[in-house]
C-alpha positions in Angstrom: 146.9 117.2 66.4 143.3 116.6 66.9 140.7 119.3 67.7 138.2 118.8 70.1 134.6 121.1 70.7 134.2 121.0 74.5 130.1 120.7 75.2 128.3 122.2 78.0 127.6 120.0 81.0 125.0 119.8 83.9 123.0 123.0 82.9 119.6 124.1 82.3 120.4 127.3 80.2 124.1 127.2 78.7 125.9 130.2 79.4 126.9 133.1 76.3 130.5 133.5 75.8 131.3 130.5 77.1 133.3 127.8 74.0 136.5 125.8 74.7 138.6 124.1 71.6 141.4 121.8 72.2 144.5 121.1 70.1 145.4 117.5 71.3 147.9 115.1 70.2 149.9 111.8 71.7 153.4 110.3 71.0 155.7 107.9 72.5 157.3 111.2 74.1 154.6 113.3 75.2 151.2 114.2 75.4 150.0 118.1 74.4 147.2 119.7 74.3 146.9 123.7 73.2 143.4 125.1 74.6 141.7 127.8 73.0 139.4 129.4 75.4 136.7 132.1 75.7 134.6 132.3 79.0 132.6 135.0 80.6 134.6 135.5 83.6 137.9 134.3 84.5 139.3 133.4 88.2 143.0 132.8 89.2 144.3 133.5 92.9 146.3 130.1 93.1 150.1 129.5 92.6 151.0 126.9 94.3 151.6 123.1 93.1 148.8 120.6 93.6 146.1 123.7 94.5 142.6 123.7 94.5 142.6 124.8 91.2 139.0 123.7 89.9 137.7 126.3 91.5 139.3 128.7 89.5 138.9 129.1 85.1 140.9 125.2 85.1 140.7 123.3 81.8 141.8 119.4 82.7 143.1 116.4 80.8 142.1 112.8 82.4 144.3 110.3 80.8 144.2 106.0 81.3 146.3 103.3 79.3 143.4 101.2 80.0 145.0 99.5 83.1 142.4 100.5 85.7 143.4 103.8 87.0 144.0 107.2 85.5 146.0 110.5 86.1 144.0 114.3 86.6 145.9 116.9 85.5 144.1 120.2 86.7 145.8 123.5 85.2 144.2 127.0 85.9 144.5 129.7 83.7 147.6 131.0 84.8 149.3 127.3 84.6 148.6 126.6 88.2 148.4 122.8 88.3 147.0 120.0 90.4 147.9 116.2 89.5 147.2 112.9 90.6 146.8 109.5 90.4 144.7 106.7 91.3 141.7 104.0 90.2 138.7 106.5 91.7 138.0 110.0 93.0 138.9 109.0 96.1 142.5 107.5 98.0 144.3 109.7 95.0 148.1 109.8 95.2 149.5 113.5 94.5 152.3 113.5 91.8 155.0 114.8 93.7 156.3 118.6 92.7 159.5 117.8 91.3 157.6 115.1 88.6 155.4 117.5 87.9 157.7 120.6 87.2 158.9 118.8 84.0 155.3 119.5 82.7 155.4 122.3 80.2 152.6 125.4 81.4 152.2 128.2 79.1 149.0 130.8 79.0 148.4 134.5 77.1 147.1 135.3 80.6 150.5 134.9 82.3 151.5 133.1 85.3 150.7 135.5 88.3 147.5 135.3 90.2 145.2 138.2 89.5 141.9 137.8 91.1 138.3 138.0 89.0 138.2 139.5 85.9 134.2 139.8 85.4 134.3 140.2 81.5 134.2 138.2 78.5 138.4 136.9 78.4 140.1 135.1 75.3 142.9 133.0 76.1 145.6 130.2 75.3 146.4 127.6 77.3 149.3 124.9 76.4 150.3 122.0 78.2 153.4 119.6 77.5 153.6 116.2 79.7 156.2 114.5 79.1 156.5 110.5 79.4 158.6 110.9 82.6 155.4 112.0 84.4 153.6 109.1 83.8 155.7 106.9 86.6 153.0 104.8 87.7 153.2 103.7 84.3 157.2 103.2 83.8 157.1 106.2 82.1 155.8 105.6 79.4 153.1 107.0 76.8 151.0 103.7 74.9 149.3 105.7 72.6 147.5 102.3 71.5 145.5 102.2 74.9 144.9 105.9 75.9 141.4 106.8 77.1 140.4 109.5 78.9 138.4 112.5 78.6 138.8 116.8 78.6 137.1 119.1 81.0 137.1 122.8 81.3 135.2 123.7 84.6 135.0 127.0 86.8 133.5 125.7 90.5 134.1 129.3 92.3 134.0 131.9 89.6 131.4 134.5 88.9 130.0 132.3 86.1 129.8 128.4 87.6 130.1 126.3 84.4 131.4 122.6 83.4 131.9 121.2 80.2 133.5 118.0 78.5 134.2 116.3 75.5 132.8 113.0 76.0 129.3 113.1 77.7 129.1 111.7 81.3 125.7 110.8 82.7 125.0 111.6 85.9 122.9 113.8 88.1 125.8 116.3 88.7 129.0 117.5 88.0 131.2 114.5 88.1 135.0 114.2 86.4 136.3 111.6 88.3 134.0 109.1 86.2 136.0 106.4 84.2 133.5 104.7 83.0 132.6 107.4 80.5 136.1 107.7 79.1 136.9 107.1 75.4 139.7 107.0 73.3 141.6 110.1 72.2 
């Protein structure tokens, strides 16, 4: 595994309390990635599949073989997720709920919704995708070609934040840029 130092993003003053590590590593079989998270506040109140989850404490994983377009997948702290696919931010094809149940969604918070906790939370987040996810690309993980990038964001929450491992340079918050990926 690789660990990764998440940097603060789009802000004038970076906020206390606020540090995300990831664990990340590729294979042939699957793609992982164990974060290790502290933030000020925390937000859950979705459960559902494909939710607007980057409004709530969401970590994300943006992965491209190099082929033109990428996949988002958008976890909360409780494991909801949101993925997708597509060449841009826009015209994005949702993976459909029974591809994505075979990812892997594990955090010390727990699974159930619980509102705003307005206080300084530690927590674990893991995620296990396996090849069979990636169907726009036969299913299949080339290691060789992966780029993409790691986000942590918090849109809605007490304590608005965005952060990312490999800088992206524009005015405002932007994730959807894959022009600033690099290889991981």
């Amino acid at each position: 595994m690789t660990l990764y130092f998440l940097k603060q993003a789009w802000t004038q003053k970076p906020l206390e309390n606020l540090e995300v590590l990831c664990d990340f590593k590729a294979s042939p079989e699957e793609i992982s990635a164990v974060f290790h998270i502290t933030e000020p506040s925390v937000k859950a109140e979705y459960s559902e599949i494909n939710s607007k989850v980057w409004e709530e404490s969401c970590s994300e994983l943006f992965l491209s073989f190099g082929n033109g377009s990428y996949y988002n997948f958008e976890i909360s702290c409780i494991g909801c997720i949101l993925a997708e696919h597509g060449k841009e931010r826009f015209n994005r094809e949702l993976l459909k709920p029974e591809i994505i149940e075979n990812i892997e969604l594990s955090s010390t918070l727990g699974n159930k919704p619980f509102g705003i906790r307005n206080e300084k939370t530690t927590y674990e987040l893991s995620v296990k995708i396996p090849k069979e996810v990636f169907v726009f690309d036969g299913c299949k993980i080339d290691t060789m070609s992966l780029i993409g990038n790691i986000y942590k964001c918090a849109d809605k929450s007490p304590t608005p934040h965005y952060m990312t491992l490999f800088e992206i340079e524009t005015g405002k918050p932007d994730f959807h840029r894959p022009e600033f990926f690099k290889k991981l």
